[in-house]
C-alpha positions as CSV (number, residue, x, y, z in Angstrom):
1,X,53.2,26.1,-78.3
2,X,56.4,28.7,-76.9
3,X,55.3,27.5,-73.4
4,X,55.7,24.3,-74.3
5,X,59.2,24.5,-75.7
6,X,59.7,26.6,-73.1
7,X,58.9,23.4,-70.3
8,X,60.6,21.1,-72.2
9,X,63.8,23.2,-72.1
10,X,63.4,23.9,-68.8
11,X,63.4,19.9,-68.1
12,X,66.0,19.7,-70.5
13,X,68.3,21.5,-68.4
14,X,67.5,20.4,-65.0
15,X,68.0,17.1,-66.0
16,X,71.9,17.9,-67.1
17,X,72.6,20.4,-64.1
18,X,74.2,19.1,-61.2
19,X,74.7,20.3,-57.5
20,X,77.2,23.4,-56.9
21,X,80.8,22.2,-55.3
22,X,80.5,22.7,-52.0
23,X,83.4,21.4,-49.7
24,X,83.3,18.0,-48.6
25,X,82.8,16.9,-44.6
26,X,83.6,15.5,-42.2
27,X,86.3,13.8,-43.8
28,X,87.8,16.3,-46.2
29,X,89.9,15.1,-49.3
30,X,93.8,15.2,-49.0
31,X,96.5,14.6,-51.6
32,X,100.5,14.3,-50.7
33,X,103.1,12.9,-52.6
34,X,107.1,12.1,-52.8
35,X,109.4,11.8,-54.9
36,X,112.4,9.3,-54.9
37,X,114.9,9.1,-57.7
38,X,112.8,10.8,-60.3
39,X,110.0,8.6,-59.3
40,X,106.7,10.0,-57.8
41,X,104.3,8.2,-55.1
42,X,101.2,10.1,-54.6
43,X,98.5,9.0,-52.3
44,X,94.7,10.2,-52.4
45,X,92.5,9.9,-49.5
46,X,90.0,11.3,-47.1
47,X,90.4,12.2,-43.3
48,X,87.7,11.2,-40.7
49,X,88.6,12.2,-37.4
50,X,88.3,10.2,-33.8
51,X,86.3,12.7,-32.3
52,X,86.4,10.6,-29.2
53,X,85.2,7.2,-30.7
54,X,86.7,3.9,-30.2
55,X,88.6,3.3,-33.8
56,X,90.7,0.0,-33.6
57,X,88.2,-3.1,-33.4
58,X,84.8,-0.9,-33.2
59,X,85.0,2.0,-36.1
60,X,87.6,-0.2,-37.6
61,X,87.1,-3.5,-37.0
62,X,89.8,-6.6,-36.6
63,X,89.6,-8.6,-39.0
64,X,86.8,-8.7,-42.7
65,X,84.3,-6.7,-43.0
66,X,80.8,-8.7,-44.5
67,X,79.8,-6.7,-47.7
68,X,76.7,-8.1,-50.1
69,X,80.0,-9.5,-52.1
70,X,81.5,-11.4,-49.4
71,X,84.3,-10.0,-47.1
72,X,86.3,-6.8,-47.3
73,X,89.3,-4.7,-45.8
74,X,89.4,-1.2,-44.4
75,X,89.8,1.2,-47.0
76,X,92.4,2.7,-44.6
77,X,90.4,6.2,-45.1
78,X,86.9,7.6,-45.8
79,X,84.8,7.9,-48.7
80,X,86.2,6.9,-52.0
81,X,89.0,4.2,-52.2
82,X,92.3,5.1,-50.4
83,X,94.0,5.1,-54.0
84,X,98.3,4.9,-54.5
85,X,99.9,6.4,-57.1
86,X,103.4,4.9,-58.5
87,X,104.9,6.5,-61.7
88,X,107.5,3.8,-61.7
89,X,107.5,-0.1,-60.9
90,X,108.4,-0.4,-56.7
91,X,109.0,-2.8,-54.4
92,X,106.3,-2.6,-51.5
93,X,107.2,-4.5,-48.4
94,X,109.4,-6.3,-50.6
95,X,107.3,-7.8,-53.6
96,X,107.4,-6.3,-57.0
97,X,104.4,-3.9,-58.1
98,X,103.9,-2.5,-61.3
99,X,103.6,1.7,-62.4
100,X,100.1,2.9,-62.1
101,X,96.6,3.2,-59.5
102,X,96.0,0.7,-56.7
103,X,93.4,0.9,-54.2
104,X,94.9,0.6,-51.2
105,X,93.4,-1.3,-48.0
106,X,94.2,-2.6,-44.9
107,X,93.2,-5.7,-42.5
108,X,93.5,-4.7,-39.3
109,X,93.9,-8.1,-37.7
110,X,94.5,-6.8,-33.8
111,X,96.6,-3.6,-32.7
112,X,99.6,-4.9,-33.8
113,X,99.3,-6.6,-37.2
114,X,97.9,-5.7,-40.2
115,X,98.0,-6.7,-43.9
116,X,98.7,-4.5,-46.6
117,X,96.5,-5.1,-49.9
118,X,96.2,-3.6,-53.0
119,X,94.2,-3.6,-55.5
120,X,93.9,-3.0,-59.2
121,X,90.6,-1.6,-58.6
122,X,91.0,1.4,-57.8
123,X,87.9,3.1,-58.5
124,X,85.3,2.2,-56.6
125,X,83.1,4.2,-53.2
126,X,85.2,2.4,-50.6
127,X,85.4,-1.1,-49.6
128,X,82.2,-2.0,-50.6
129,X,82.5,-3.8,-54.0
130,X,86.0,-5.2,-53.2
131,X,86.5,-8.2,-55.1
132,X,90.1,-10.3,-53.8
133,X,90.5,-11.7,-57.3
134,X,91.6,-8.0,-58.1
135,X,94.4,-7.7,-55.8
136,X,97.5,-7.3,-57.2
137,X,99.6,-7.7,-53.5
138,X,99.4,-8.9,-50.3
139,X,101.9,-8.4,-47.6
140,X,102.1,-8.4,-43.5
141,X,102.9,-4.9,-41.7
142,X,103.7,-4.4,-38.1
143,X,101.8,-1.7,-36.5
144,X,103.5,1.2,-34.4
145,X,102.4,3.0,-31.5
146,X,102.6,6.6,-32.4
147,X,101.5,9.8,-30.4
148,X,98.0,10.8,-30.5
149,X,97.0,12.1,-34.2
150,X,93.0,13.1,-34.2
151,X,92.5,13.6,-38.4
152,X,93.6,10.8,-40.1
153,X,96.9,11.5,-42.2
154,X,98.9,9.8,-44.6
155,X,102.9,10.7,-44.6
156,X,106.8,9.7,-45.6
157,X,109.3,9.7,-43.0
158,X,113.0,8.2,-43.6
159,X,113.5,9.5,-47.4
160,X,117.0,7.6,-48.8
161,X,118.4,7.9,-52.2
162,X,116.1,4.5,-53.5
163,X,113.4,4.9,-51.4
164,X,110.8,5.3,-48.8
165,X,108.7,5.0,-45.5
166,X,104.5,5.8,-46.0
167,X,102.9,5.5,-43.3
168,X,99.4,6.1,-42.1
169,X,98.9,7.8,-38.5
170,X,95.5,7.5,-36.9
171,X,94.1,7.8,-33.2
172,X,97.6,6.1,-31.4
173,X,98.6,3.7,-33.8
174,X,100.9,4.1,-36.7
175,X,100.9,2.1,-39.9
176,X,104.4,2.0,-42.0
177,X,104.6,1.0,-45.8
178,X,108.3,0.2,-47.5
179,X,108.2,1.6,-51.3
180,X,111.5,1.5,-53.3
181,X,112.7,1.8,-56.5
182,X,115.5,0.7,-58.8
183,X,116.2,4.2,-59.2
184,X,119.8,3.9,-61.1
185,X,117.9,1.3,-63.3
186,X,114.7,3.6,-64.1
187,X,117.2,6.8,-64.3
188,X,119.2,5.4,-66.9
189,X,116.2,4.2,-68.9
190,X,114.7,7.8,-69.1
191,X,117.7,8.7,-70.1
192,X,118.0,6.5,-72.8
193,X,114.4,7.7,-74.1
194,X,115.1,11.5,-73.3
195,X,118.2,11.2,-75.7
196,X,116.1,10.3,-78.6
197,X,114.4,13.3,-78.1
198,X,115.6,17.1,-78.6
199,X,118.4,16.0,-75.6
200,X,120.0,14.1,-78.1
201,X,121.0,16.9,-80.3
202,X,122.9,18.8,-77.2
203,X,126.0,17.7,-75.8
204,X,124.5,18.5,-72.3
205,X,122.4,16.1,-72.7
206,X,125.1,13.1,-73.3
207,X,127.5,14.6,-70.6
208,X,124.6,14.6,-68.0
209,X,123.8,11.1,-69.1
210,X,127.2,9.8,-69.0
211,X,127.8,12.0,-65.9
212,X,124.8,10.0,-63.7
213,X,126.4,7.0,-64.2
214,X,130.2,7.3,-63.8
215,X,129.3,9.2,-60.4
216,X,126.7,6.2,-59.5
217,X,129.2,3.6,-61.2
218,X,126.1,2.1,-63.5
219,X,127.0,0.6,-66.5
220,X,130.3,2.5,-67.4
221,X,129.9,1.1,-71.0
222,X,127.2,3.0,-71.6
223,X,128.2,6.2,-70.0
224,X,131.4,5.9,-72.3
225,X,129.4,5.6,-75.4
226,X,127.5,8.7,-74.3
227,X,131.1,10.8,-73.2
228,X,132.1,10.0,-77.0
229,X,128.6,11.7,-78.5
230,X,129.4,14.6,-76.0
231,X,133.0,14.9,-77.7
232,X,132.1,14.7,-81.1
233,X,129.5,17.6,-80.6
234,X,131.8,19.6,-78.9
235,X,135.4,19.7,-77.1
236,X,135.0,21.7,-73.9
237,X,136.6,21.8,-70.2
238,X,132.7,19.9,-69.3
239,X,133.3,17.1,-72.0
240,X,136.5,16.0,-71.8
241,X,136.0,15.7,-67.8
242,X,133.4,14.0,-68.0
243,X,134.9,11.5,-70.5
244,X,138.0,11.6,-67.9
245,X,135.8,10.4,-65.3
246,X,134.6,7.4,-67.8
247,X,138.3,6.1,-68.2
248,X,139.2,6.2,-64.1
249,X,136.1,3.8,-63.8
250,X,137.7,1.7,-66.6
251,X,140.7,1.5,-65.3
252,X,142.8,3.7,-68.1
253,X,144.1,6.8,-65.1
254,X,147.0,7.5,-68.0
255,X,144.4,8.5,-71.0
256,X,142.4,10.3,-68.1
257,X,144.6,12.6,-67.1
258,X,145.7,12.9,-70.7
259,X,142.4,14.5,-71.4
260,X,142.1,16.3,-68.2
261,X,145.0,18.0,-69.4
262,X,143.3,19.0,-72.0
263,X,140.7,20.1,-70.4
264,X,142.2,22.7,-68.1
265,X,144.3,24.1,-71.3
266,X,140.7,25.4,-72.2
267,X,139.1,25.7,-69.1
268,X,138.1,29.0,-67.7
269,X,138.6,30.0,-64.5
270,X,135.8,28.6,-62.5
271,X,136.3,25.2,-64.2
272,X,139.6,24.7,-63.2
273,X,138.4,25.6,-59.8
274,X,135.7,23.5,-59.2
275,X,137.8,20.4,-60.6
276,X,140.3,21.6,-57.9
277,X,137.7,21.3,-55.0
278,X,136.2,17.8,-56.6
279,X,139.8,16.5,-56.3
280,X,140.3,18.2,-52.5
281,X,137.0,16.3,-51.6
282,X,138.5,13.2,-52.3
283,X,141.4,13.7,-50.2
284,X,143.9,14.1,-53.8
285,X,145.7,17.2,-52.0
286,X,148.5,17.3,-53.6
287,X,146.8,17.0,-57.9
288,X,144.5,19.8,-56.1
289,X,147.3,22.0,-55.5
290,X,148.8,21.1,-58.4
291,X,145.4,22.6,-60.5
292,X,144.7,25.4,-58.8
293,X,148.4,26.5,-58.6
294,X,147.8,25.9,-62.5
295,X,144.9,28.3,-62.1
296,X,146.4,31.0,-60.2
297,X,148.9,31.4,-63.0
298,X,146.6,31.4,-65.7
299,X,144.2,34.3,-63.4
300,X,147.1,35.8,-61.9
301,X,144.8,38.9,-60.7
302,X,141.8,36.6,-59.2
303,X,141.9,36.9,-55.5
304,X,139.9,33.5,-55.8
305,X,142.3,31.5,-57.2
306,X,145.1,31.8,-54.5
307,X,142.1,31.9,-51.8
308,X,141.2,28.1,-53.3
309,X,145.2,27.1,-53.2
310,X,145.5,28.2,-50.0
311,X,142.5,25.9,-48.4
312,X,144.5,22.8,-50.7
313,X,147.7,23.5,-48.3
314,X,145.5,23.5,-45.3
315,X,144.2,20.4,-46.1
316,X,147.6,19.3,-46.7
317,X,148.6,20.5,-43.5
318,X,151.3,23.2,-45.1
319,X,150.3,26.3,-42.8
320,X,153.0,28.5,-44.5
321,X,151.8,28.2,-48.1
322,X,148.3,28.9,-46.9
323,X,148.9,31.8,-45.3
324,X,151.2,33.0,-47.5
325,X,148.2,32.6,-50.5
326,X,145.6,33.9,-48.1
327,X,147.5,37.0,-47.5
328,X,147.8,37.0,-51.4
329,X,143.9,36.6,-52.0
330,X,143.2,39.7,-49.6
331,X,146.1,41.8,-52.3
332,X,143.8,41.4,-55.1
333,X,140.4,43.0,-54.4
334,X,138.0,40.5,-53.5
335,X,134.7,39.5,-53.2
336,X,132.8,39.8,-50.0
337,X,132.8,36.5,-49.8
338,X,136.2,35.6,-51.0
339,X,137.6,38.1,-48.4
340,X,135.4,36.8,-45.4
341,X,136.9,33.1,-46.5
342,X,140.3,34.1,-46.3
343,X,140.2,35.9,-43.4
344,X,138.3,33.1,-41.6
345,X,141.0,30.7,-42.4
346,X,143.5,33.5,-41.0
347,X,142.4,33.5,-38.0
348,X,141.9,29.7,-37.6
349,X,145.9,30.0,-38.2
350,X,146.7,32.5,-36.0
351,X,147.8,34.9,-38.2
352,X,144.6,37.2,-37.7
């Protein structure tokens, strides 16, 4: 009777076990992803190699593929599905595709045209239960020549501020894929939806909301709504900028620099600063010297300050002042860094 129990456990449990992982060839897995905006593409594939075949119109072939089903594109990999990842909704090759898994395939038609297809079955062992009525996109590519790339490989080249190249390298022949997203658009919805969270309860959270979109000029109604939350938690130099910057988009530069006025009354030393350099960068020379003059005079004993005032007048072109405030930076103890600035600038005007 115990060897029997003893059998039928036995069975038991090799009927549950599996094989041990052992790595996968010859075409190992491979994962790589980008992100654009805050939205991620990731791309999951496997890599066969040439190893000296024939690949466009032999191991890949022009054109379908019979399958028991009917016809069927290369799976533009090995193995499983070639399977894309978007976390938002994109534009590929200029038509609209929802967030979420698409198996992604390729018709080869000749070695310079291909079609892009993907499908919302994602799961499958390759190509072989590919069913068109699935695809959620079709859309013509033009093929590249590319140098010689043995392993398969899947890459993003040309990354901008809404999107993205993928392409596929293989053998001599490059495949290129445009994926974009509305990034302001999906930006300013998470941030709508992160500010009914714990975000909502900070004033960070509002000025960095409200600070996206005055500095992308994206619905400046919204980002004043979210200035005024920041305020009414709290009345700092970070605030009251940012609800400065809000009222220069809307046209009101009088209440702007009303509260920007404000704002450097509390502002502490690096504050003021930085607003100094923000207005430098955009070429307002004479409001920058105008602040960190404020600021020298507020941090009398910062070798900083006059080191900042003096790059305004060089921007300005006013050589004497600049030297004069260099030579007044190097007085007051400072940094490493502040000292190697100043003496940098120095020597660009002779004086050194």
């Amino acid at each position: 009777m115990l060897m029997a129990l003893l059998c039928l456990a036995t069975l038991s449990f090799e009927s549950r076990s599996q094989a041990v992982t052992t790595p996968r060839t010859p075409s190992p897995a491979a994962t790589v992803a980008q992100t654009v905006g805050i939205s991620t593409i990731t791309v999951k594939y496997s890599r066969p190699s040439v190893k000296g075949r024939k690949v466009w119109g032999e191991l890949v072939p022009f054109g379908w593929t019979p399958i028991a089903t009917g016809n069927a594109p290369w799976r533009a990999g090995a193995n499983e599905n070639t399977v894309l990842e978007l976390s938002h909704d994109a534009m590929i090759e200029g038509k609209k595709v929802p967030a979420g898994k698409y198996g992604f395939f390729l018709l080869v038609n000749d070695e310079n045209s291909a079609d892009l297809i993907l499908s919302k079955d994602y799961r499958s062992w390759g190509h072989f239960h590919y069913n068109p009525a699935n695809d959620q996109m079709r859309a013509p590519i033009k093929i590249r020549d590319h140098e010689m790339t043995e392993t398969l490989t899947y890459d993003f080249l040309t990354p901008s501020k809404t999107g993205v190249e993928l392409v596929l390298n293989w053998e001599k022949k490059q495949f290129p894929v445009k994926i974009e997203f509305d990034v302001d658009g999906i930006v300013m919805a998470n941030a709508e939806q992160e500010l009914m969270g714990v975000n909502g309860f900070t004033w960070q959270g509002y000025t960095s909301a409200a600070n996206y979109a005055a500095n992308n000029k994206v619905n400046i109604e919204q980002a004043s709504k979210w200035a005024d939350q920041a305020l009414n938690i709290t009345r700092s130099f970070q605030t009251l900028q940012v609800k400065a910057n809000v009222l220069r988009l809307s046209n009101q530069p009088e209440e702007a620099d009303k509260l920007m006025k404000e704002a450097i009354a509390i502002g502490n030393e690096n504050d003021i600063n930085n607003y100094g350099y923000v207005l430098l960068n955009q070429g307002q020379n004479d409001k920058a010297i105008e602040v960190f003059t404020l600021n020298t005079t507020k941090f009398p004993s910062s070798a900083n300050t006059f080191d900042s005032l003096g790059e305004a007048y060089v921007g300005k072109g006013d050589n004497k002042n600049a030297i004069k405030n260099f030579k007044k930076a190097l007085t007051l103890n400072p940094t490493a860094a502040t000292k190697a600035n100043s003496e940098k600038f120095l020597k660009q005007l002779g004086v050194m």
